[in-house]
N, C-alpha and C positions, 0 to 999 in steps of 0.2 A: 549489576547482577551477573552472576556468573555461572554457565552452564556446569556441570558434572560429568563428569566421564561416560556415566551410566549413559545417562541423556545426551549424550553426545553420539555415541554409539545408536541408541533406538534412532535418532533423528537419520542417521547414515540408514538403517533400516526400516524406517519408514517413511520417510521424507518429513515429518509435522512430530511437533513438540505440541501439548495441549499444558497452561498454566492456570486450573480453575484459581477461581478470586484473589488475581495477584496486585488489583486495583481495590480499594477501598471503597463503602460505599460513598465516602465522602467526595473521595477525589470522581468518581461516576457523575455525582452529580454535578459539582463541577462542569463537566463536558456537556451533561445533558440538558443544562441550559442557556449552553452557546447555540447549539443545535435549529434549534426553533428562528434565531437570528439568521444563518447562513440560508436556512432553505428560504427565507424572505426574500432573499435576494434576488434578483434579475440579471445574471451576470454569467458571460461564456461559459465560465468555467460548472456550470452546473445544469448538467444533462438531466432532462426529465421524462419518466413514462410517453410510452406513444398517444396517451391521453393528453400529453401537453403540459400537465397539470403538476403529479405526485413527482417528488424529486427520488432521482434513480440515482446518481452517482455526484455526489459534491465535491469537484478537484481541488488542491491545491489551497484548501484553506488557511493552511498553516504560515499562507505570506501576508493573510488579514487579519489573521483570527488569533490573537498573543496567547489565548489558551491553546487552542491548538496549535500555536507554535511551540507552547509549552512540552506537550504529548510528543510533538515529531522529536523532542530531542532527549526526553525520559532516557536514563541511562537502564530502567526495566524492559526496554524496548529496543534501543539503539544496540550496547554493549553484547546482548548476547550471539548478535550477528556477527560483530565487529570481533569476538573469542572464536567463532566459525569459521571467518573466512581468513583472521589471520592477519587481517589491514585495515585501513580507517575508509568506514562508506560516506557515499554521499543519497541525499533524498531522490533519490527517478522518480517516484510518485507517491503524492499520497492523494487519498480518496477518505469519504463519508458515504457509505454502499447504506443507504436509506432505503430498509426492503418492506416500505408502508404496509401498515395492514389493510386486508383485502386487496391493496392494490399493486404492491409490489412485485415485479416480476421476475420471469425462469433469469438465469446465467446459465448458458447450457456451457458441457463438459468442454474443458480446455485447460490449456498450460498457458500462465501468465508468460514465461520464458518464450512460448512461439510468439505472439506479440511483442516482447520486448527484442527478439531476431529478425524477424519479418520486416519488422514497422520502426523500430529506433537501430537499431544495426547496432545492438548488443552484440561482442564481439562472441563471448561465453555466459553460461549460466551460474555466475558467481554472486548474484543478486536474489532475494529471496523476501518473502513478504511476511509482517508482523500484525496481526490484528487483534484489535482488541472489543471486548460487547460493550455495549454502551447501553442494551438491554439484554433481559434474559432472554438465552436462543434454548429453543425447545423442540420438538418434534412437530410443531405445527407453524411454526411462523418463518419457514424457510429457513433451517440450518443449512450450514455450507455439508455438501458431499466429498468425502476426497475416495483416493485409490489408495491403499496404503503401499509402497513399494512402487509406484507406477513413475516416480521419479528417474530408476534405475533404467528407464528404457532411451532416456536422453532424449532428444526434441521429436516428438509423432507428426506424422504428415498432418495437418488440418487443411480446411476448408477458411475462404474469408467468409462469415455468415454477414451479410448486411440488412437480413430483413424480420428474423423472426422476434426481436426486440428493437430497441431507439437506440441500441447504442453495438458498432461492428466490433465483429469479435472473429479470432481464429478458432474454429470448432473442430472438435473430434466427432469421425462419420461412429454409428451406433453398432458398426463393426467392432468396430476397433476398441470400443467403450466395454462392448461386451465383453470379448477376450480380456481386458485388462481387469476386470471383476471377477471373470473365473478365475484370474492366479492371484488378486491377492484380495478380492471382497471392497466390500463398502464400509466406512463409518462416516458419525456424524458428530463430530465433537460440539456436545451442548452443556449449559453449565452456565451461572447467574450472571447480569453484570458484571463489568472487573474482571473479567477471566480476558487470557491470552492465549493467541495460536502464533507459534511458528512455522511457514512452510515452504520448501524448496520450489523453486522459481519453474520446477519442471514435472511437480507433482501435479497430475490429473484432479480436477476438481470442479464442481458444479453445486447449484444449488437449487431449489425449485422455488414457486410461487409462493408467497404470501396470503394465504385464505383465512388466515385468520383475525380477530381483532386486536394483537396486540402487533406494534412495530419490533422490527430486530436490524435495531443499527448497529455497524460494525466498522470501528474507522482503522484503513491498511494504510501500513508505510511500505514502500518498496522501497526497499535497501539494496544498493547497490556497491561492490568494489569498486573506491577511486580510479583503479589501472584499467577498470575493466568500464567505464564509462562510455556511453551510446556514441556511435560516431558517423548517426543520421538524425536531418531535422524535416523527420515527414508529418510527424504531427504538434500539434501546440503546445508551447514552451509549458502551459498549466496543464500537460495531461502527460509530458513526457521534457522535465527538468534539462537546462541546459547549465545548469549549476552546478558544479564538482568538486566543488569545497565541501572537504570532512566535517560530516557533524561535530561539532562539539556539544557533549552531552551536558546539563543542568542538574544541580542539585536532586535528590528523591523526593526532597518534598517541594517541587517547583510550583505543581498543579493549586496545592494549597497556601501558595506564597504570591499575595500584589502583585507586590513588587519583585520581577523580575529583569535585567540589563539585558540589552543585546535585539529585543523582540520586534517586531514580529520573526524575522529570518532574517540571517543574516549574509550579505549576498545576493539577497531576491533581484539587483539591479541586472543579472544576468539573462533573467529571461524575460523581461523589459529591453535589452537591450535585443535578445536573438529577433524580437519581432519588426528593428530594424533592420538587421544586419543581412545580408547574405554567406559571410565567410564559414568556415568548419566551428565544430563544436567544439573543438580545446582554446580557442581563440577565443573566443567569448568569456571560459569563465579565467584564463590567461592574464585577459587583459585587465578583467575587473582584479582580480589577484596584484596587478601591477602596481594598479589605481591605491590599492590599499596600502603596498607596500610604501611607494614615493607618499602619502599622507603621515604614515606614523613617521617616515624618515625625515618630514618637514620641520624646520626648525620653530619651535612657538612664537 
């Protein structure tokens, strides 16, 4: 899939690209009943409400879960990043942001990018995140908030917030939120399952509580430039990838195909591997690169 000039252009102006129903309902459903599997689970990688209970953010699925390794590598998802920045990304994160009804909670206002500088020593904001609904987002079941234009101001001072939800975040103080709303306002882009957002790794953005009874899940890839790769390991290899190997994108219709080669990810031995290792981050996935090479070069 391939951006357009037009759209390329609004994205420079306003940091997010909105794709209503660029998924099928078929392929939707697909995902929506991996879903119910993963939040089963009892595993690091999935942070839950401060009630203990409702699942808030499910990392990294995409090294279990062969459908969602399918999604992480959708050329509708991957490619029109990869037309943006110009070079071939690799995954920094992906999540399943499960905003439960009734119990889903705020995301207050913040730049993915100050966390990814802060906290992985992203060197620049060449990474930028893709998401997609997995239910219908409405004006009641917690849409995402963004700023439009607020990317243009490059990374804003934050705060580390560690308490007003389960999970820390770098926040924007409600000064600084306000002034960024008198110059360029609020939207809310909502719109049925299957729809897609794209948005700059530096565009301001929040969401509010879930008081409603129906869920609005929404699964992000954070795509990242290979050259521009983290070159800090301060948090867990399943919330911040030590894998730097180029996506390789999958067929269009992969979600609705068995049988697909290659799955879950391929690579995943990289952040298995940082959880031993102490060295830097190019040396991990280096070496697995190495491993790969001297295997196909083996004689049968």
């Amino acid at each position: 899939m391939k951006l357009t000039q037009q759209q390329l252009e609004q994205f420079e102006q306003d940091g997010y690209l909105f794709f209503p129903s660029l998924f099928s309902e078929q392929e939707m459903r697909v995902l929506r009943h991996e879903v119910p599997a993963i939040y089963r689970e009892f595993r690091p990688e999935i942070i839950r409400e401060k009630n203990g209970v409702t699942p808030r953010t499910s990392f990294a699925a995409h090294t279990y879960s062969d459908v969602f390794a399918k999604l992480a590598r959708h050329p509708r998802m991957v490619e029109p990043v990869q037309q943006y920045f110009g070079e071939p990304v690799y995954m920094h994160q992906f999540k399943i942001n499960g905003k439960q009804a009734f119990d889903g909670d705020v995301w207050q206002w913040h730049q993915d990018y100050g966390t990814w500088y802060n906290d992985d020593g992203m060197p620049e904001p060449r990474a930028m995140n893709v998401a997609i609904f997995l239910d219908e987002v409405n004006e009641f079941n917690g849409p995402l908030y963004f700023i439009p234009g607020s990317h243009r101001e490059g990374v804003v001072a934050a705060g580390h917030d560690l308490k007003t939800t389960s999970y820390p975040l770098w926040t924007l103080d409600n000064d600084k939120v306000r002034a960024l709303v008198a110059k360029g306002g609020m939207v809310a882009p909502k719109g049925p399952a299957g729809s897609m957002l794209m948005f700059h790794g530096c565009l301001v953005h929040g969401s509010p509580s879930n008081m409603s009874p129906w869920d609005r899940v929404i699964v992000y890839l954070s795509l990242c430039t290979v050259s521009n790769h983290i070159r800090r390991a301060k948090r867990p290899p399943w919330i911040a990838h030590r894998n730097f190997m180029p996506i390789m994108t999958l067929d269009d219709d992969c979600l609705l195909r068995e049988e697909v080669s290659g799955l879950p990810w391929p690579g995943h031995e990289v952040d298995a591997l940082a959880m031993q290792r102490g060295d830097g981050p190019v040396a991990w996935t280096a070496e697995l690169a190495h491993k790969a090479d001297q295997t196909e070069a083996a004689p049968v």
